[in-house]
C-alpha positions in Angstrom: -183.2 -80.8 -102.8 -182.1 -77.6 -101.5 -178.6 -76.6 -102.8 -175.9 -75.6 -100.1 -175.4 -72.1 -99.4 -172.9 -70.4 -101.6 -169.6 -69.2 -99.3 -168.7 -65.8 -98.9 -165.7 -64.1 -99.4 -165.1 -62.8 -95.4 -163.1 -59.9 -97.2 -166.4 -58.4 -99.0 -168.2 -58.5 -96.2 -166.0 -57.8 -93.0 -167.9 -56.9 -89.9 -165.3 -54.0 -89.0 -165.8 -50.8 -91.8 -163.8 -50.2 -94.2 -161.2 -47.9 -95.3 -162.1 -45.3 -98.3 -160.0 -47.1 -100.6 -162.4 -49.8 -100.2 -164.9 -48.0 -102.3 -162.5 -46.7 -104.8 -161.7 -50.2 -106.1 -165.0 -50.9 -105.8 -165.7 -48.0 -107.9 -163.3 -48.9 -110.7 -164.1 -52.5 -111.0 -167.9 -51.1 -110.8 -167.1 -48.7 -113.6 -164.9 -51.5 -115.8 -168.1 -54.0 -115.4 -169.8 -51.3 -117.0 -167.1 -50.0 -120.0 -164.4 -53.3 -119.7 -161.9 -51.2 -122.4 -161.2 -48.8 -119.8 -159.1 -51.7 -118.0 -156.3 -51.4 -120.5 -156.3 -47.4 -119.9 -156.0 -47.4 -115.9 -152.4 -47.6 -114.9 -152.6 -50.2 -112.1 -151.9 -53.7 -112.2 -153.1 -56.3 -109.2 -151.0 -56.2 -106.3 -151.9 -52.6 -106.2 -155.4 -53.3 -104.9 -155.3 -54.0 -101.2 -158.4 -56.4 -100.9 -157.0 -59.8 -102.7 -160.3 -60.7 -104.1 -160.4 -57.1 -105.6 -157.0 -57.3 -107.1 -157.8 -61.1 -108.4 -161.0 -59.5 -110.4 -159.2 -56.5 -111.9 -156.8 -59.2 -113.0 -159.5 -61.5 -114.4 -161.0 -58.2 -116.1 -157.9 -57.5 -118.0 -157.4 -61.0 -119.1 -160.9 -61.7 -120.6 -161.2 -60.0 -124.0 -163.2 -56.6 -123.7 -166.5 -57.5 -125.9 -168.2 -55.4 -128.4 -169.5 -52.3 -126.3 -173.3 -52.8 -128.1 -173.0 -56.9 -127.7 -172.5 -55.8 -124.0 -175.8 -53.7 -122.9 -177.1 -56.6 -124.0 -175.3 -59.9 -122.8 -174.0 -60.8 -119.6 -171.5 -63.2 -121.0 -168.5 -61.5 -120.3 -169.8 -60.5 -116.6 -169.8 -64.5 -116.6 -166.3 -65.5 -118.3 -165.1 -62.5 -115.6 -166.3 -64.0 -112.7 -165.2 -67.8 -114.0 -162.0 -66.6 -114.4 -162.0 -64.9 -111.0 -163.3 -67.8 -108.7 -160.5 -70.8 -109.0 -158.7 -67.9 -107.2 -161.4 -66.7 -104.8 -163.6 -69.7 -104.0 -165.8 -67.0 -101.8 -166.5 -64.5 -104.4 -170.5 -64.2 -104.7 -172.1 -64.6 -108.2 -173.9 -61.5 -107.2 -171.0 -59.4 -106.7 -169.8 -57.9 -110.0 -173.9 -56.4 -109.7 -173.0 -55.2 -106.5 -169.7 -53.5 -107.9 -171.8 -51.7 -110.5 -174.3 -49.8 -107.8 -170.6 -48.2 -106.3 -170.0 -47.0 -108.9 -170.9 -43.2 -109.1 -169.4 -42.5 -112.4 -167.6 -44.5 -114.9 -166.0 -41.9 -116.7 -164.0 -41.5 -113.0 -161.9 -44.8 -113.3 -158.7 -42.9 -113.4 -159.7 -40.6 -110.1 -160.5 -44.0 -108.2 -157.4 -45.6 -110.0 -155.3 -42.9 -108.7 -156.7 -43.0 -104.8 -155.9 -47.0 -105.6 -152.6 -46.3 -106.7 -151.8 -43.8 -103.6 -152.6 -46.3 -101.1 -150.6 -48.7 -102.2 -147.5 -46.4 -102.2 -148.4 -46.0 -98.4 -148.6 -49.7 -97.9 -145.4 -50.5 -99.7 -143.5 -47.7 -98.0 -144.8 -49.4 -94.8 -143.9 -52.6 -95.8 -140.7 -51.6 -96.3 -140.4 -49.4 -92.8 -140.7 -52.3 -91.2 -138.4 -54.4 -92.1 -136.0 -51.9 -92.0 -137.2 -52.4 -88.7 -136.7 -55.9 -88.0 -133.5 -56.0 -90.3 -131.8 -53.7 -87.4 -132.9 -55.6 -84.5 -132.7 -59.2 -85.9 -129.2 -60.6 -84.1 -129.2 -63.3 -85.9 -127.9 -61.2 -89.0 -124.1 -62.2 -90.0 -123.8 -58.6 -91.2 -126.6 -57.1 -90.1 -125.2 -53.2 -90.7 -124.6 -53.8 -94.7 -128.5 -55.5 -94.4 -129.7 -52.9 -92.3 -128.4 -50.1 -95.3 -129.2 -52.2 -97.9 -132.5 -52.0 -96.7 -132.7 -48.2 -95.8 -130.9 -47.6 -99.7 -134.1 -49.9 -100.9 -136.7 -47.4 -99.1 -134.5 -44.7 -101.2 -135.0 -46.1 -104.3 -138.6 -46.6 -103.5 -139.2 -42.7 -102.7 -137.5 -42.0 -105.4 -139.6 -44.1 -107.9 -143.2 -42.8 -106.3 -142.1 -39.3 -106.0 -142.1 -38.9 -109.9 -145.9 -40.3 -109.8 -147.2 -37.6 -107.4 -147.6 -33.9 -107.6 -146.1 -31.7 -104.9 -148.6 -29.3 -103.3 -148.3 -26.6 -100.6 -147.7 -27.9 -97.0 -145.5 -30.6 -98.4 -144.5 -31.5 -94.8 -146.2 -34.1 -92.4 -148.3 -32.6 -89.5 -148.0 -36.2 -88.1 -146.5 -35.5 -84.5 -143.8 -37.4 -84.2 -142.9 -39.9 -81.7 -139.6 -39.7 -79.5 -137.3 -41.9 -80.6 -136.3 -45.3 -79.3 -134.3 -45.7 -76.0 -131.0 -47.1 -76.8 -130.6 -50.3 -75.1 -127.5 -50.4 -73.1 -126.9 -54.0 -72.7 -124.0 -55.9 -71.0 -122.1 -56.2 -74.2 -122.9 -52.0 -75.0 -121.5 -51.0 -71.5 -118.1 -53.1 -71.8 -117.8 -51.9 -75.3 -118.1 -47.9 -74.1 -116.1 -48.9 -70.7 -113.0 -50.0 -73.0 -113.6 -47.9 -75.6 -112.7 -45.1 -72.5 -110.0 -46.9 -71.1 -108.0 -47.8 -74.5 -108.7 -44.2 -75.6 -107.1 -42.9 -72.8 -104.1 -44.7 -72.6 -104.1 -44.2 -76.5 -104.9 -40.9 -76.6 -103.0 -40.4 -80.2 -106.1 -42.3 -81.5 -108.7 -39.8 -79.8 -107.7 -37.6 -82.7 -108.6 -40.1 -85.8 -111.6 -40.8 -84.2 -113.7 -37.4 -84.4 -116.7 -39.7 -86.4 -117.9 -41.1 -82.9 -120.0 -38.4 -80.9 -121.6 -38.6 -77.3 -125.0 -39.2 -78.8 -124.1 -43.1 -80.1 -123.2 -44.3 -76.8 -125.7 -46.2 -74.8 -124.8 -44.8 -71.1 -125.0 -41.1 -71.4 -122.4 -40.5 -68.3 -119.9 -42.4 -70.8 -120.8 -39.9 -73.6 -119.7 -37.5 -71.0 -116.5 -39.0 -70.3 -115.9 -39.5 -74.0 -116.5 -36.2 -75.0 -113.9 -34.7 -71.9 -111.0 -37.0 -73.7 -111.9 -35.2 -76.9 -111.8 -31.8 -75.4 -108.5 -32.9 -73.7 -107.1 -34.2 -77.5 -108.2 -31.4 -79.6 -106.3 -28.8 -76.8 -103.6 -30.6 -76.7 -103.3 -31.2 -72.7 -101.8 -34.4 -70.9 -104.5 -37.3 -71.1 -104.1 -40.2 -68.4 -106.7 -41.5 -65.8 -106.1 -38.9 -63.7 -106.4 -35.6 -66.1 -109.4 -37.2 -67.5 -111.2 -37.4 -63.9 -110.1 -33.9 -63.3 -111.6 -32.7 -66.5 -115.2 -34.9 -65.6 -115.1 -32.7 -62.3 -114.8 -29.8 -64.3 -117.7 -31.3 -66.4 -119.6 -32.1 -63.3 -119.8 -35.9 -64.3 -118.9 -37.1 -60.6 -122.4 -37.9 -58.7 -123.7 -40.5 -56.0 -123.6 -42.9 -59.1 -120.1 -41.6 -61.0 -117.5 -41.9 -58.4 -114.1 -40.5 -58.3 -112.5 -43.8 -57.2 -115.5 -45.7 -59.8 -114.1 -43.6 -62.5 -110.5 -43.7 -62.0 -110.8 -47.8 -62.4 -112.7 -47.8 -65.5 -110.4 -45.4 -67.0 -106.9 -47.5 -66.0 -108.1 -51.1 -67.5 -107.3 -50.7 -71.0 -107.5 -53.8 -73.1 -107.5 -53.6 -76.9 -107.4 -50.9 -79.5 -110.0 -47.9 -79.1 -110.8 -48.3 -83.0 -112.0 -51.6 -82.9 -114.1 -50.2 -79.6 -115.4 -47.0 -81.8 -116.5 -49.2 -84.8 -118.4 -51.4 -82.4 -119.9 -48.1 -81.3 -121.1 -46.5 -84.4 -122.2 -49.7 -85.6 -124.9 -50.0 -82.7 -125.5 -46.2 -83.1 -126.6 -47.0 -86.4 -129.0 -49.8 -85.9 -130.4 -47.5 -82.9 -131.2 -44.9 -85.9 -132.4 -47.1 -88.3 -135.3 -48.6 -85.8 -136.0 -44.6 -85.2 -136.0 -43.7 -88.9 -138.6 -46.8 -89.0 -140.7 -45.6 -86.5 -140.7 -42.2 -87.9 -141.8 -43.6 -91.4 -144.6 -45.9 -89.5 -145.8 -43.3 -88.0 -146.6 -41.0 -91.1 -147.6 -43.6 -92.5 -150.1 -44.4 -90.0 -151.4 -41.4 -90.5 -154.6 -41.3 -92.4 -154.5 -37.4 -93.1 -150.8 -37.6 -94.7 -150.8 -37.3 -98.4 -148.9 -39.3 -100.5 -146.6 -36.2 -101.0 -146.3 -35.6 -97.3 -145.6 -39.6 -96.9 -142.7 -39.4 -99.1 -141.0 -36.2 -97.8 -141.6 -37.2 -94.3 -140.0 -40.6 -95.3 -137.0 -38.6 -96.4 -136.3 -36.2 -93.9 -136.6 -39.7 -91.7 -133.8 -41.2 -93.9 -131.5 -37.6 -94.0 -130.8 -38.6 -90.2 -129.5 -42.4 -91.2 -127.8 -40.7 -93.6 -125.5 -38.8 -91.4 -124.9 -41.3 -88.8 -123.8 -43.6 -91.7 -121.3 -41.2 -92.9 -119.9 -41.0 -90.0 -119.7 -44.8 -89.8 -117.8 -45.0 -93.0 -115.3 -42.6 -92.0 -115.2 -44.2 -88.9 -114.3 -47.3 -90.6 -112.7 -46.8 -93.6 -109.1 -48.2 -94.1 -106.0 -45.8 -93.3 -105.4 -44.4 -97.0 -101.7 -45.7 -97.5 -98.9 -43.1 -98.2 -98.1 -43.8 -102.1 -94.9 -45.1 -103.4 -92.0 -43.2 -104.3 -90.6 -43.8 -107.8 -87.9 -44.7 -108.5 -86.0 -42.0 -109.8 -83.1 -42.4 -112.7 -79.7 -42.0 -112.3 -79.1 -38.7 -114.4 -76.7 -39.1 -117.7 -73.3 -38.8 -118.1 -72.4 -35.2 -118.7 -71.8 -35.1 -122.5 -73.0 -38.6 -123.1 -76.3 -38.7 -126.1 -79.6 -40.1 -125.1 -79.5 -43.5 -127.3 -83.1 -45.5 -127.2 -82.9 -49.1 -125.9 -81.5 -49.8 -129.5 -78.1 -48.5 -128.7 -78.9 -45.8 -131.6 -78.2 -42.2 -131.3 -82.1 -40.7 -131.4 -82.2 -38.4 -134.7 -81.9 -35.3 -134.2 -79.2 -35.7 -131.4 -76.0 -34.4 -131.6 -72.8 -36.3 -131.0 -69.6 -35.8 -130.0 
């Protein structure tokens, strides 16, 4: 009876070609077949290989006892425990293929060269990973507190860069050459607009608060004719002139804010229906001009990434010079939304002693040393 045909792993063979890391872990797992000690001297552990089947035989490798290296050349039988180790985990892995992983091998005593390109594309996967969900974190609205996620997130990319930058060695031309891609429109949505609209309304009719609330620039709101009109109340604050509806449309004329769409009378309406307090308008602000920078920091980072020409190097400064930008719009947002420091507490201050009387501890005793009369 013919036996059934043995089922391949679709990973080992896939139609489409594969990337050069491909054949670096097929070089080191071709190079441990043939020396199995050197899998306890390659820095790498499994998750850092990106086919699964790969990272489940470098695992298997490490697990099974290295033999005697004579007792090797001549026995297959820890090619065999190897692969029976391997294959509860990848039913599709070919008996054939730890032969196959020997003849991609070039040279054995390279492990650590193909461990490293191993090791460098994983950093680029992770820091991927990680760009996206910064990515999704900021645009999920289901969030309860999706700002704190959102930095918590962009702090964990940090810490990442951070950890891989001590791994790799700068070289010259540390930046990316990856052209970068212009960053997201900001979505000015129903609930944007209102927020800028009252934001301009409170503010004017509050002007005193235009001058706590130098954090919020043109550049986080969504309309950019409101951005306008924003920054003419700050110009109007900061010289100290009248601010009211009226002085505020004068100084958008000046500005040249009044077109076909920004009209005089349009203007003057949104500017005299005030409801609410312009910080709680601001914070709302700043808070979706952050979210807007965090989706462009992540498709900043994607697109390096991307990239296959970036080095890990370039990867990880790009990645931070993406990040330097969050930065600064989140420090504004802290200031933006930090509590009013409270004015401390005057002491008390003693009433001063009797002229004549000596200073007695609570005791009712003279102190030593003190002279009485």
């Amino acid at each position: 009876m013919t036996p059934p045909p043995e089922e391949t792993d679709d990973s080992l063979t896939a139609p489409t070609p594969p990337r050069p890391v491909h054949f670096a872990e097929q070089a080191l797992l071709g190079a441990l077949v043939l020396e199995p000690a050197l899998a306890t001297q390659v820095d790498l552990e499994a998750e850092h290989f990106d086919n699964r089947t790969h990272g489940i035989l470098f695992a298997a490798m490490c697990t099974v006892p290295a033999p005697d290296p004579e007792q090797h050349r001549e026995s297959a039988d820890w090619v065999a425990a190897v692969y029976a180790t391997a294959r509860p985990q990848a039913p599709g892995l070919p008996h054939t293929y730890l032969h196959t992983l020997v003849q991609a091998c070039p040279r054995r005593d390279h492990a650590d060269a193909y461990a490293g390109i191993i090791r460098a594309d994983h950093a680029r996967r992770t820091i991927r990973l990680h760009a996206e969900r910064l990515a999704l974190i900021a645009t999920d609205t289901t969030l309860p507190h999706r700002v704190e996620a959102t930095l918590a997130q962009a702090d964990r990319i940090g810490g990442l860069l951070d950890q891989l930058s001590g791994r790799v060695a700068p070289h010259p031309g540390s930046l990316p050459r990856t052209p970068l891609p212009p960053d997201p429109v900001p979505e000015a949505g129903e609930e944007a607009v209102d927020d800028e609209q009252l934001l301009l309304a409170t503010a004017t009719a509050s002007p005193q608060a235009v001058q706590t609330m130098r954090s919020l620039t043109p550049g986080d709101f969504t309309v950019p004719v409101y951005g306008a009109l924003w920054q003419c109340v700050t110009a109007l604050a900061h010289r100290g002139a009248t601010i009211d509806p009226v002085t505020v449309l004068w100084e958008a004329q000046q500005a040249g804010l009044l077109t076909g769409t920004a009209t005089a009378q349009g203007l003057l309406g949104l500017l005299s229906d005030p409801h609410g307090e312009p910080g709680h308008w601001g914070a709302r602000i700043m808070a979706r001009s952050l979210l807007h920078r965090a989706r462009a920091t992540a498709t900043r980072i994607l697109a390096v990434a991307d990239d296959p020409a970036t080095t890990p190097y370039q990867l990880i400064t790009g990645s931070r010079r993406a990040l330097a930008d969050l930065t600064a719009v989140r420090a504004r947002w802290q200031h933006a939304t930090a509590p009013a420091p409270q004015a401390p507490a005057t002491p008390a201050r003693r009433a001063p002693p009797a002229v004549g009387a000596s200073p007695t501890p609570a005791g009712g005793r003279p102190l030593r040393g003190s002279i009485s009369r």
